[in-house]
N, C-alpha and C positions, 0 to 999 in steps of 0.2 A: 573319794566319794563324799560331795558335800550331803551334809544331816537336815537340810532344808525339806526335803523328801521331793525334792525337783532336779535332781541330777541321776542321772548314770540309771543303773536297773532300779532304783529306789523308786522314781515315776510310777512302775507297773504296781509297787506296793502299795504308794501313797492312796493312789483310787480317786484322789480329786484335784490333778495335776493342773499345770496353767496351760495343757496345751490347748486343752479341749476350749478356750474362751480366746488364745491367739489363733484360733482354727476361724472361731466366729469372728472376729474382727477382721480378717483376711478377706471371708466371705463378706462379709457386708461394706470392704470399703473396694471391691473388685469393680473396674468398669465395664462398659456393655461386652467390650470381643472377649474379655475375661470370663466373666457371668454364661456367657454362651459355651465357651470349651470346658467350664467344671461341669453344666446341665450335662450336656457331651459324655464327659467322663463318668458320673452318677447315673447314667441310663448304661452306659458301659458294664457298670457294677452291678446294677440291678438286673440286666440278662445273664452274667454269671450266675449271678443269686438266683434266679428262675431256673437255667440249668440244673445248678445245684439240688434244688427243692423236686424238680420232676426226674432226678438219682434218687431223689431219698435220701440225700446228704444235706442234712440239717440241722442246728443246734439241737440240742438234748431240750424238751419242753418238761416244767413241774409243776403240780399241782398243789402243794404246800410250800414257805420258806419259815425257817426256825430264825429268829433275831436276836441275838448276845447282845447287850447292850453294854460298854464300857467294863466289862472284865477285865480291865488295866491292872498291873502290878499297883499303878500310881493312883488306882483307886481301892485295890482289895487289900495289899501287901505294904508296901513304904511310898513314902511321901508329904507330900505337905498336905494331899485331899485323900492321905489311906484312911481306910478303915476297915479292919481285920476282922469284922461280924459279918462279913460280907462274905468271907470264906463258909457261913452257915449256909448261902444258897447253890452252892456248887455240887450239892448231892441229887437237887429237885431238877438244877441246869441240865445235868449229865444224862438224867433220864430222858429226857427233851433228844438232847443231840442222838442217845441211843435210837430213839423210836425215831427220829427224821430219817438215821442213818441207815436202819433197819428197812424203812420204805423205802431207801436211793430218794430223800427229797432232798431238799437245798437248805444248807446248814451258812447262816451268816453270823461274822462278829463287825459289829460297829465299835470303833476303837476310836479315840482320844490318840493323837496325835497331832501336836501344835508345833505351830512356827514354834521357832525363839521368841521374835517380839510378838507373842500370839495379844490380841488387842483382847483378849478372854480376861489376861494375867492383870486388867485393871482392876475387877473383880471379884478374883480368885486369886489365889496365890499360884506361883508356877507351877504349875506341874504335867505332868506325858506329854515333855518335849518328845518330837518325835526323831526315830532313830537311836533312844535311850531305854533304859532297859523298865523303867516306868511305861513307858509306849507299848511295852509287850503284853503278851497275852499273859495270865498266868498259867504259873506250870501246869495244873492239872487239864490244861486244856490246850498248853501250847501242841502236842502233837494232832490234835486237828486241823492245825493250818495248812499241810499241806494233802491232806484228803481229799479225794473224788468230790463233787458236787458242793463245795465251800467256796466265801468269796469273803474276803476282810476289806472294810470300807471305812477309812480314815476320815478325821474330822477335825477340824481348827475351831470349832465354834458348841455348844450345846447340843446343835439340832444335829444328827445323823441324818434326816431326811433332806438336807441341802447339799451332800453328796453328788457329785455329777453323774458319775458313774450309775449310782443307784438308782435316779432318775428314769435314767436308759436303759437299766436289767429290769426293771420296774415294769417298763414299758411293751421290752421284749417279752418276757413270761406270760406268754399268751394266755396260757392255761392254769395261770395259778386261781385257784378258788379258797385259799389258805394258809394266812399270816399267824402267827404265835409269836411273843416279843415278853421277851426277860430281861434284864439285869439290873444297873443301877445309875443313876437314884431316882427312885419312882416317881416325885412330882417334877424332875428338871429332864435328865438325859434322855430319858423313857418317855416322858410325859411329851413333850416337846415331838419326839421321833415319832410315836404314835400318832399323834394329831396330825403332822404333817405327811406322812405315810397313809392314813386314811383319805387325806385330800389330794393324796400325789394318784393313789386309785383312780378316785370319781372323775379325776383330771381326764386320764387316757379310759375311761368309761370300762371299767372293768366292775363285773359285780364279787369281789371278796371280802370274805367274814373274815375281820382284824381280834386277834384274842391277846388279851395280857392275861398271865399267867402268876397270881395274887403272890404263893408262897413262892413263887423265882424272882422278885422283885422287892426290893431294898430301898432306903434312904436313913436319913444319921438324925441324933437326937443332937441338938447346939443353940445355946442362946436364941432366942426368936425364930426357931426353928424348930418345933416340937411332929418329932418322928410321925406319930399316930395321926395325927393333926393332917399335916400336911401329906401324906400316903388317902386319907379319907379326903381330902382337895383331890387330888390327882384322882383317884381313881371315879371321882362324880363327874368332873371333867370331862374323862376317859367316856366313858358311859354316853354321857349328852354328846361326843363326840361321834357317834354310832361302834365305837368299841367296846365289844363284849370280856368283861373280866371274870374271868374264873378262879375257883379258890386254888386248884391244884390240879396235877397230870390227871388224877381221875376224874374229873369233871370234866378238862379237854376232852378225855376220850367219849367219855358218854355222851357230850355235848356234839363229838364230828359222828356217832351213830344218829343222835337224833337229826342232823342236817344233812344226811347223808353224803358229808365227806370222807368217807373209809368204806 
């Protein structure tokens, strides 16, 4: 099994594999008798899919998705981009996945996971090769990965929200009326995901209320990088963005009684 995260069963892990863009290039350089037999084939699928739907056999629909944001080993635990204070928000995380779990909603982690020559590594130093144990989840959380209504969505790049996959569950979730998004680092990985997750919404015209979640969200104090500083950037940003940031899980909650999402 190569560690690329494009071989063998590693594909259904990675979440943002090359097939889904040799799919598209296929389709777009197809000629006419070509173009004619896949339409053919996609109207095929699509009366399955009607069938399907008038059984009442149909994906599971949710109204909330919970977001992890980069709980890496390679960013909480060791590494060249750890930072071990980041273990301080895994008490506020846990309450979060509780109460998602508790409703059956949908519990995601956006994970860091790089090529080797990830073009990141000109910027940062290496780190959450993927398929390395930096890539992984941390322990206090690695047993939810493989839990009912969880979905891990890999990333080569800062933005989470560039995810192919995500894109398209995004799209699918008919009925979600409610985003929550935690982890780290609140003016980069977070900051980034949010914005582009609030625009990936209005894209497919969905109306949901996007929350960051103040005390589940972290970033590092370092030369020209002053923690307080740049967490009060991100979260004004956040804001002007139409993201509503809350201080803590009780404010979510009284905040989904007054919108009445619960």
């Amino acid at each position: 099994m190569e560690k690329n995260g494009f071989e063998g069963n590693v594909v259904n892990r990675y979440n943002n594999n090359l097939e889904y863009r040799e799919y598209l290039r296929l389709i777009r350089s197809m000629n006419q008798e070509q173009e004619q037999a896949f339409k053919e084939l996609l109207n095929d699928v699509r009366k399955l899919r009607e069938g399907a739907q008038k059984r009442q056999i149909s994906k599971k629909q949710f109204t909330k998705a919970l977001f992890i944001v980069d709980m890496n080993n390679g960013f909480v635990n060791f590494g060249n981009m750890a930072n071990q204070e980041y273990n301080e928000l895994v008490p506020e995380q846990q309450k979060l996945i509780d109460k998602f779990r508790r409703e059956e909603e949908l519990v995601n982690f956006i994970m860091e996971g790089h090529l080797e020559d990830a073009v990141e590594f000109l910027a940062y130093p290496e780190h959450c090769v993927f398929n390395t144990l930096e890539a992984e989840l941390i322990p206090q959380f690695k047993d939810e990965e493989e839990k009912e209504n969880t979905n891990i969505y890999y990333k080569n790049s800062i933005n989470g929200g560039l995810n192919i996959d995500l894109q398209i569950d995004l799209e699918d979730w008919r009925d979600l009326k409610e985003i929550v998004i935690t982890g780290v680092c609140t003016d980069l990985c977070v900051l980034d995901f949010a914005k582009t997750l609030a625009r990936l919404i209005e894209e497919v015209n969905r109306k949901v209320h996007v929350f960051v979640i103040a005390n589940a969200v972290d970033t590092f104090n370092a030369p020209g990088h002053d923690r307080d500083e740049e967490t009060g950037y991100a979260f004004n940003v956040m804001r002007k963005s139409g993201i509503e940031v809350l201080d803590d899980f009780d404010h979510l909650e009284k905040r989904e009684k007054e919108l009445k999402l619960v």
